[in-house]
C-alpha positions in Angstrom: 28.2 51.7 86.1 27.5 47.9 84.8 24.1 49.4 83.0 26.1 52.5 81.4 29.1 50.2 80.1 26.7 47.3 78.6 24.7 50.1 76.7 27.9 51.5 75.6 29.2 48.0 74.2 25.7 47.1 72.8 25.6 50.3 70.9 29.9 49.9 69.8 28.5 46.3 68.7 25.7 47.6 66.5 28.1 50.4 65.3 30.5 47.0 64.0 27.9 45.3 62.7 26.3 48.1 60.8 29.8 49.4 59.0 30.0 46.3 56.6 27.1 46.9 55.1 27.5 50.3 54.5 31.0 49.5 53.2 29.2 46.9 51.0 26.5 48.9 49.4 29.8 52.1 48.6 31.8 49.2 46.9 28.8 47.8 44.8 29.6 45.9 42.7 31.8 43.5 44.2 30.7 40.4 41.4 29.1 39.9 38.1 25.5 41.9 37.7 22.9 40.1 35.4 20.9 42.4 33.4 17.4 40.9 31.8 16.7 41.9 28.8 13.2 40.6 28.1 13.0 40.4 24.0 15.1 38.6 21.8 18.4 40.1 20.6 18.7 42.8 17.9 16.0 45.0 19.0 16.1 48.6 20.3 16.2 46.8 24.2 19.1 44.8 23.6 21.1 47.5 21.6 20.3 50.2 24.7 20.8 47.4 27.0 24.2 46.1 26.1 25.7 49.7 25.6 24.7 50.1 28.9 25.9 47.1 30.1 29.2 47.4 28.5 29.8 51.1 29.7 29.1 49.8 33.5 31.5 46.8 33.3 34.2 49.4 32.6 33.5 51.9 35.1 32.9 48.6 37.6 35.0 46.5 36.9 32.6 43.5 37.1 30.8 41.6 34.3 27.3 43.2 33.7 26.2 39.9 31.9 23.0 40.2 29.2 20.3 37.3 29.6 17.9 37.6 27.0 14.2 36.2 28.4 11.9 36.7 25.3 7.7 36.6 25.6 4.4 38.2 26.0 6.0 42.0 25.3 8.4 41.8 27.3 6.3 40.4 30.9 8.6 36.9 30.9 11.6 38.4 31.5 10.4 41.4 33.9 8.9 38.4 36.2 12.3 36.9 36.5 13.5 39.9 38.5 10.2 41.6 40.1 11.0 39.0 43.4 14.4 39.5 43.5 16.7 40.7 46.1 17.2 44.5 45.8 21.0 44.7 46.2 21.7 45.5 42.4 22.7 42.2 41.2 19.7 41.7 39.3 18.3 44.4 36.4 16.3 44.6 34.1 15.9 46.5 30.9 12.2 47.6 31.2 10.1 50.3 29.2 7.1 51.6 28.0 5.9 48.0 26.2 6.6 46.0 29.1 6.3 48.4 32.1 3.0 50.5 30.7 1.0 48.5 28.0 1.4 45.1 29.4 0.1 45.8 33.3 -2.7 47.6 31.6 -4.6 45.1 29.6 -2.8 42.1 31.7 -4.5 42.4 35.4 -2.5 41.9 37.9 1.1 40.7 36.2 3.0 43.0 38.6 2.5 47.0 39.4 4.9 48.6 37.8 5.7 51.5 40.2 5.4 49.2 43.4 6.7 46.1 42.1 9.8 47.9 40.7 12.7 50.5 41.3 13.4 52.7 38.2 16.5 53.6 37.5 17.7 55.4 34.4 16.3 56.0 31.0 17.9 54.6 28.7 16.2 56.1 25.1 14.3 54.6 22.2 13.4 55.7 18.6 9.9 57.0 17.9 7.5 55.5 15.6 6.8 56.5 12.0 4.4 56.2 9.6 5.8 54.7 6.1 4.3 53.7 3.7 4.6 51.8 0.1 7.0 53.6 -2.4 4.0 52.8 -4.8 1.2 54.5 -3.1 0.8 58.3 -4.2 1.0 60.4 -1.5 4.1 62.6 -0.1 2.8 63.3 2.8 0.4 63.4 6.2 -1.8 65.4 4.6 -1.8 63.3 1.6 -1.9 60.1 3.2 -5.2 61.3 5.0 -7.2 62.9 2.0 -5.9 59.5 0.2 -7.8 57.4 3.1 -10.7 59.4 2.8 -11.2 58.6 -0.9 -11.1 54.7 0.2 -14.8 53.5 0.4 -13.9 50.6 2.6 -11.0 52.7 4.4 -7.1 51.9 4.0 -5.2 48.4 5.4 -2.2 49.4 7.8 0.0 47.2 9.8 1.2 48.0 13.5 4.1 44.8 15.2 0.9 44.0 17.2 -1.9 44.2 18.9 -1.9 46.9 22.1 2.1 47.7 20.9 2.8 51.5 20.7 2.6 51.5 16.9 -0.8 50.0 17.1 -2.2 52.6 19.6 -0.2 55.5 17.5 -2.5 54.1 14.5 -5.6 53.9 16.8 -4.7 57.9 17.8 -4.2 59.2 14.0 -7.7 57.7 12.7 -9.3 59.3 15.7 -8.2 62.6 15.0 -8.2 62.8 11.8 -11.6 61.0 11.7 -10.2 58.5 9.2 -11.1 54.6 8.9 -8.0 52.9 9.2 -8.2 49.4 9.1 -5.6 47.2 11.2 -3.6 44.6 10.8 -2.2 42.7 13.6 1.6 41.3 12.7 3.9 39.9 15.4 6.6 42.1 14.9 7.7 45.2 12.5 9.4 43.1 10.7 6.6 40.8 9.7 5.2 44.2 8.8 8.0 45.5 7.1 8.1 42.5 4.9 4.1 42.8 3.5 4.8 46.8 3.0 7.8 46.2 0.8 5.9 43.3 -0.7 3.1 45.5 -1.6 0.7 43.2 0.7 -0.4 46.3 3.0 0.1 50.2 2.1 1.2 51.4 5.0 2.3 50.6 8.8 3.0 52.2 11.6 6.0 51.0 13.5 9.8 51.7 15.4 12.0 54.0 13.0 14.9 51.1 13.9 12.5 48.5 12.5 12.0 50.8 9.0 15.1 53.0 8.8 17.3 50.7 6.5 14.3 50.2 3.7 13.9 54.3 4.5 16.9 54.7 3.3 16.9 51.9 0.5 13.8 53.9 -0.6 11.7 51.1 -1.0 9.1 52.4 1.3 8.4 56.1 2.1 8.2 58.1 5.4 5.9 60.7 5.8 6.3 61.8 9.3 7.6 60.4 12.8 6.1 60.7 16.7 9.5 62.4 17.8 9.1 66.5 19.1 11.6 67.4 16.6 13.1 66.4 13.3 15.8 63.5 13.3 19.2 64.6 13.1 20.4 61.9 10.6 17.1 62.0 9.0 16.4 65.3 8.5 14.0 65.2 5.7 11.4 63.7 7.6 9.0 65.9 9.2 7.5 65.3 12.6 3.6 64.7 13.2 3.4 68.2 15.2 4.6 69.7 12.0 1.9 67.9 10.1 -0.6 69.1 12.2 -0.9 66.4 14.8 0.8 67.5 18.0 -1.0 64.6 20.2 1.2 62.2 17.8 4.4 63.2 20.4 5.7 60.0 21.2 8.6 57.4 21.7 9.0 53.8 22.0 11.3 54.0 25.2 13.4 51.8 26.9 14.8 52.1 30.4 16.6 50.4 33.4 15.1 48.8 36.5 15.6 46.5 39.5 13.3 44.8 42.0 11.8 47.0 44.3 13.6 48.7 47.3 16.7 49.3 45.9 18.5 52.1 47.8 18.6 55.3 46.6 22.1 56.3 46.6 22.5 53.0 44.4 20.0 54.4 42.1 21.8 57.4 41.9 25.2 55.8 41.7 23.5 53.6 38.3 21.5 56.2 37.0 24.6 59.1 36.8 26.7 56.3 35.3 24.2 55.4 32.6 23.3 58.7 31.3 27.3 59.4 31.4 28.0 56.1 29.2 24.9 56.5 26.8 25.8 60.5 25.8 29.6 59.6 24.2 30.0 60.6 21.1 30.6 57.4 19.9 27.1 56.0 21.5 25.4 58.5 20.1 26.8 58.1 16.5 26.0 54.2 16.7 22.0 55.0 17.6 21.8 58.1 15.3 21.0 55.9 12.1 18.2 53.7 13.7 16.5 57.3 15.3 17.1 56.3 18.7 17.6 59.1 21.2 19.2 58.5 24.8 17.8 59.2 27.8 19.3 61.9 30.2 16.9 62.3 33.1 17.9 62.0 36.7 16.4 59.8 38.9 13.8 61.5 40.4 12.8 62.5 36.9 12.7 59.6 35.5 10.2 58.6 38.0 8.0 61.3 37.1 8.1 61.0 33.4 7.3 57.0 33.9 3.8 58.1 36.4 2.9 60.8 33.4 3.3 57.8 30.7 1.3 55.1 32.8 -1.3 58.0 32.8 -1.0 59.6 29.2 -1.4 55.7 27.6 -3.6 53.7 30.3 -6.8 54.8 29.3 -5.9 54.2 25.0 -4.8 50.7 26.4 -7.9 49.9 27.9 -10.0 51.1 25.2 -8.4 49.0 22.4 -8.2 46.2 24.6 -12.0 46.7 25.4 -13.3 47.4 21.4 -10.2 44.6 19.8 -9.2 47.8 17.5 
């Protein structure tokens, strides 16, 4: 009898100890959640990221509090949460600059699928190619016959070196067999700003980062990486429709937390985010700078992440390797 009763209480003991936790981890949040977003205000990141933020403090009812941590694409700010504590109290607005082109050319920063739990995505705009209202072509099919005609090929500026609008650039001269010749800015709008000066003819970069001189009409858009038109833009035609269906691509932003988080958190996050990002009011606000929200599940999400680290790897690698 004294071996069945103390077996009995030890497991009524661990049955008490256990139910806090789990009460815990239903009643997340129970204080303030910092959410990292690792560039400087103003950008695609911080826009997604304090939407998102501000939809979760309602539904919460705790402070989801925005810490900008700027530097090196977005790495500085993702390292202030990689060792963290996986309870949910620390996030981090991640995405394909930080999450996919940094740990390629920048060994061993962190792994981005071990090193991290993915949450939601949260959207992005694609990139477009603009260029000078001055240079006479209308089009991609222009712009490339123009570039042909150029015996020392044709000046176009990306927001860096290794950023998506530099390996978009790196992808149209190789299929169209064009010599494009780059120039490395840190930022669009440093690139922005020598394109509407007349300094370069074209550049390759965000739609946010070009849409208000788009629709100034002091540059010219010929055609953008989304898979179909813009709906506030609908002028503009897509690369696939210009005869460059490998161009399919957006500069996406998402939501992550230190790896280990538990899955009915992610869930919990993830249904929450898409929920908040898809009002109408959200999506009028993002429809002018392109950007399109996100509205994958978990589990999806995942899986589109592992097909991006595999689609751009490789393109990372090589322009790293050859300085394109």
């Amino acid at each position: 009898m004294f071996y069945f009763s103390r077996r009995w209480a030890l497991a009524l003991g661990a049955l008490v100890w256990l139910t806090p936790i789990s009460w815990a981890q239903n009643e997340w949040p129970t204080k303030s959640v910092r959410l990292v977003v690792p560039y400087v205000p103003g950008g695609g990141a911080d826009t997604l990221g304090r939407l998102a933020s501000n939809h979760l403090s309602k539904v919460f009812k705790q402070p989801f509090v925005i810490d900008n941590r700027a530097g090196a694409g977005g790495v500085i700010g993702s390292q202030a949460v990689v060792k963290l504590a996986p309870d949910g109290y620390n996030l981090v607005v991640s995405g394909i600059g930080s999450h996919v082109i940094a740990p390629a050319t920048l060994n061993h920063v962190y792994d981005p699928l071990k090193d991290f739990t993915h949450i939601a995505l949260l959207g992005g705009p694609p990139l477009v190619l603009v260029v000078n209202a001055e240079l006479p072509v209308k089009d991609v099919k222009g712009f490339v016959q123009y570039v042909g005609t150029q015996a020392n090929g044709l000046s176009w500026g990306s927001p860096g070196l290794g950023t998506h609008g530099h390996l978009i650039g790196e992808l149209l001269a190789q299929t169209a067999k064009i010599n494009l010749v780059h120039v490395n800015y840190r930022g669009g709008a440093g690139a922005m700003g020598d394109l509407m000066g007349n300094q370069i003819p074209a550049a390759i970069v965000t739609f946010s980062s070009a849409s208000s001189h788009i629709k100034s009409g002091r540059i010219r858009a010929l055609a953008v990486t989304s898979a179909k038109r813009l709906s506030a833009y609908p002028e503009i035609p897509t690369f696939a429709e210009s005869g460059y269906p490998n161009l399919n691509a957006t500069t996406w932003f998402s939501l992550s937390g230190p790896a280990g988080m538990p899955k009915d958190l992610v869930d919990k996050i993830n249904a929450e985010v898409r929920r908040g990002l898809q009002a109408p009011s959200v999506q009028a606000q993002l429809a002018f700078e392109g950007i399109e929200t996100g509205t994958l599940d978990a589990n999806a999400f995942l899986a589109f992440f592992k097909t991006e680290i595999d689609r751009w790897t490789p393109l990372v690698r090589s322009v790293e390797k050859n300085k394109l």
